[in-house]
N, C-alpha and C positions, 0 to 999 in steps of 0.2 A: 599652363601647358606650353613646352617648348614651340615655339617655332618648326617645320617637318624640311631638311637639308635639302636645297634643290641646287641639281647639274645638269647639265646637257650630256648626252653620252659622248658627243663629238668632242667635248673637251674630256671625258674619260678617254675616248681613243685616245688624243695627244700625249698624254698624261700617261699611258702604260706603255706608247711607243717609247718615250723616254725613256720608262724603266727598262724595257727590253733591249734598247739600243746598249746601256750599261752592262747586262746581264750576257748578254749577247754579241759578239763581234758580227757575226754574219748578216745580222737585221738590216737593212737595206730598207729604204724610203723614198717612192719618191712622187711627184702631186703632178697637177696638173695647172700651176698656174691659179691654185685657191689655198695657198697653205695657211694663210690666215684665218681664212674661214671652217679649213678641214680640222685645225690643230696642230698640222704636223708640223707648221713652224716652231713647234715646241721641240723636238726630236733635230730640227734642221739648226736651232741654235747651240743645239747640246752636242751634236754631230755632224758640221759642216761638211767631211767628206763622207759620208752614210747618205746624204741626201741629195735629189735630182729633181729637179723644177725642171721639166718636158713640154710646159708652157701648155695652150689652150689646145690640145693635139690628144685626146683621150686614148682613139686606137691608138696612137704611136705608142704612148705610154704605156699599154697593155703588153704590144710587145718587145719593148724595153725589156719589162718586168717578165716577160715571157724567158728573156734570152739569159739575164739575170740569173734566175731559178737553174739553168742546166749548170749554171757553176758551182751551184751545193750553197750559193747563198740564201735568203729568205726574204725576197720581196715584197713590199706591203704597197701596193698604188693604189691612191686616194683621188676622190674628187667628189663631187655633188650625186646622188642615186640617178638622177636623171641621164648625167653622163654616162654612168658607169655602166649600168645598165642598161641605158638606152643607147645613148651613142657608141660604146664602144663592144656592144654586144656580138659583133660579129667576131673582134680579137680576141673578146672573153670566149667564146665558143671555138674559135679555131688555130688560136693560138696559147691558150691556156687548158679547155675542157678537155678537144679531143687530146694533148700528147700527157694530161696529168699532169700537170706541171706545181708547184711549189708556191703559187702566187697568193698572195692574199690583197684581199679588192675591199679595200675601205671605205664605204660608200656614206659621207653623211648628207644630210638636208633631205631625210625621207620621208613622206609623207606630206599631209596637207599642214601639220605645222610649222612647214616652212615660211610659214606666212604671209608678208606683204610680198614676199617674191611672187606669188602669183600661181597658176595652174600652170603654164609653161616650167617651172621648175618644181614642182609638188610632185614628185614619182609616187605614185601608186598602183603603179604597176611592175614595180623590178622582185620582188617576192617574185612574181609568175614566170616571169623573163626567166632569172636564175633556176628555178624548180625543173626548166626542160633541158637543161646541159647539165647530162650524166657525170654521176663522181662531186657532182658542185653542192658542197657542205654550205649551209644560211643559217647564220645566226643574228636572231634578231633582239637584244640585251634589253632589262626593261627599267637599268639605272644604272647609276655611276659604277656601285660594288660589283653587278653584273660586268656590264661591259667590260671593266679593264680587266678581270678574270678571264672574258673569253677572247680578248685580243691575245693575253697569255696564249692560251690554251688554244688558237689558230694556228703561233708559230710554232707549240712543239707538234700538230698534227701534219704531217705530213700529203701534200697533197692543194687543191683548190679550195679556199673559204672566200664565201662572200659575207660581210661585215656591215652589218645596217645600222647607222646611228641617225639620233637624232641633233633639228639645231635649237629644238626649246629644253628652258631647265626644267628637269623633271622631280618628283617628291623620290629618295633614296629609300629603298623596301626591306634592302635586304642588308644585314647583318652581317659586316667583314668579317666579324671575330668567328663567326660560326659556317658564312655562306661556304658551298662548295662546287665550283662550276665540273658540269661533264658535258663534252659534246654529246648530241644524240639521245639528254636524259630530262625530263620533265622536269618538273619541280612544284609538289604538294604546299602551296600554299595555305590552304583553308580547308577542313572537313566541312563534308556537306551531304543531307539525304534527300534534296528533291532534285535538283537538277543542277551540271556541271559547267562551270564557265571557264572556257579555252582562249587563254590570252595569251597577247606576244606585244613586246615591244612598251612604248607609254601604257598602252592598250591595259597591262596589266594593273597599274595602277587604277585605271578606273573600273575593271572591274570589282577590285578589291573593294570599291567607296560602294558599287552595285552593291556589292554582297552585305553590304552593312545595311544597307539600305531595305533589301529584300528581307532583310533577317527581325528588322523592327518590325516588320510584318507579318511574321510568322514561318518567312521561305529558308529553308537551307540551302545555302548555295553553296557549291563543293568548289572550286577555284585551282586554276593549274595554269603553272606559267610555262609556256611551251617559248624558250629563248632560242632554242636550234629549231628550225623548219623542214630541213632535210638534212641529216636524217629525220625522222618523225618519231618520237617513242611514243608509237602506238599502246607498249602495253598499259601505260599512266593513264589513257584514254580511254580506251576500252576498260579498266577495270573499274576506272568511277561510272562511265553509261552506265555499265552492266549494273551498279547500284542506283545511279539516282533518275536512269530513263529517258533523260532529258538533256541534248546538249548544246550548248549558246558557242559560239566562237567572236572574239572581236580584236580587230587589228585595223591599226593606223594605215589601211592598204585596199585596193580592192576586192568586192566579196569575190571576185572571178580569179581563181587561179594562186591568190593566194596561203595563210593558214587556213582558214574555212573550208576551200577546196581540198587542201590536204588531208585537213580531218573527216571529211564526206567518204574522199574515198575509202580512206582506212574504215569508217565502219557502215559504206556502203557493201564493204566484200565480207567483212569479218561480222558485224553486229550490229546490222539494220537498226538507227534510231532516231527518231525524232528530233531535227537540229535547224536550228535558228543562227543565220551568220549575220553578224554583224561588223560592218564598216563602211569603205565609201561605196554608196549604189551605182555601177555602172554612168559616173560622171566626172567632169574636170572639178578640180577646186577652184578657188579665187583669191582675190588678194586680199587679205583683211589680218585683223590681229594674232596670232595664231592661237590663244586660249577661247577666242572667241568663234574660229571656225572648228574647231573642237567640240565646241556646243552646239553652232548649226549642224552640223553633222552630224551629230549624238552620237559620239567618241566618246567623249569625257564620261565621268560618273553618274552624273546624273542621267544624262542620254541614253546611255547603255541599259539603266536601273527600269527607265522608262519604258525600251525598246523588248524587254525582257517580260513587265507587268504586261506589255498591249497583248503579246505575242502569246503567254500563258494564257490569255485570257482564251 
């Protein structure tokens, strides 16, 4: 058996920037002082006047790329989740959310597999951040084929996306020859009749290992990769509950505020159901390998498989 292809989505970002910068004149780039690390060194080689290094100064860069967008260009500013959403949240909220602006915020190094970098840099918290600045589209990609479809598909949308990648290689799921990204549209990965697992981001990939896992056992487990956050396509969601009862959610993010919360409320209003969130418990990460705080965490597949068996019980 082959080998299973791993990438980081952060170097898918790079990697479609480029394509878009060719495709596109108007694509515009510009970082924060990490473009080695974000990728977009890749687009800054292949289009040295496209790109702007605005140095360690996040808000500024926000509204750079604020001011950028009223010219009919297409902004893409990048830097670590941490920044982007944390530090420069007030620019993202007051200089891109409230006047609509055009900007697209490419956020890598999200989550706790950031790794040895530490909890000071492990955002999991910018899902929640983004979700409360109205009009603000989040997609969260769950591999290479994904992500550089929805960097695509950020710039022909018109409007504010926030962009979550990550910085570990991850196992590719999905199928170029055939995948088809939509903003705002689920994605049916697995039939399943006892209960439904709502993934975003790596996230997906283990629960897909969950589901093999549970299924040696006798469980059906119905599986749906939710890549966009907001919008939310409730109806992919609510139509599997309404079959299998029972719904698990798990992301590389906090249970507060982010996927999990989003799919509570949806069928907190619409279709009262039984649901199990899984991700980081109300705490910081640390520093350590990052497949291995994936496992203390019980992120990964196994963890999840676990966390699913305790909880049915």
């Amino acid at each position: 058996m082959s080998e299973v292809k791993k990438i980081a989505t952060r170097e898918s970002y790079g990697n479609a920037l480029k394509e878009l910068g060719a495709e596109n004149p108007n694509v515009i780039v510009l970082d924060a002082d990490l473009a080695g690390a974000t990728k977009t060194s890749v687009f800054k080689k292949a289009y040295p006047d496209r790109f702007f290094d605005c140095g360690i100064a996040e808000g500024n860069m926000v509204g750079i790329a604020a001011g950028i967008a009223t010219t009919g260009k297409i902004p893409f500013c990048s830097t670590f989740a941490m920044f982007a959403a944390g530090r420069a949240f007030e620019q993202i909220r007051n200089a891109v959310g409230y006047p609509h602006l055009n900007v697209k915020i490419g956020a890598t190094h999200a989550g706790i597999s950031v790794g040895e970098d530490g909890a000071t840099h492990q955002c999991n918290e910018d899902i929640a951040l983004m979700r409360t600045i109205p009009g603000m589209v989040i997609i969260s990609p769950s591999d290479d084929v994904e992500a550089r479809a929805a960097v695509k598909a950020a710039a022909e949308y018109v409007g504010p996306v926030y962009l979550r990648f990550g910085r570990l290689a991850v196992p590719v799921i999905n199928d170029e020859a055939t995948y088809k990204f939509e903003i705002g549209k689920g994605v049916l990965l697995r039939e399943g009749t006892d209960l439904t697992i709502v993934a975003t981001g790596l996230c997906v990939n283990s629960a897909l290992e969950a589901a093999e896992k549970l299924a040696a056992e006798g469980v059906s487990a119905e599986v749906i990769n939710i890549h966009t956050i907001k919008p939310l396509d409730e109806e992919i969601i609510l139509n599997s509950a309404k079959k299998t009862g029972k719904v698990v959610t798990v992301e590389e993010h906090s249970v507060i505020g982010g996927l999990g919360s989003a799919v509570c409320d949806a069928l907190s209003e619409k279709l009262p159901t039984l649901t199990k969130k899984i991700g980081i418990y109300d705490t910081y990460g640390e520093s350590g390998p990052a497949v291995k705080l994936l496992e203390k965490y019980r992120i990964d597949g196994n963890g999840v498989y676990e966390q699913i068996k305790e909880w049915m019980k």
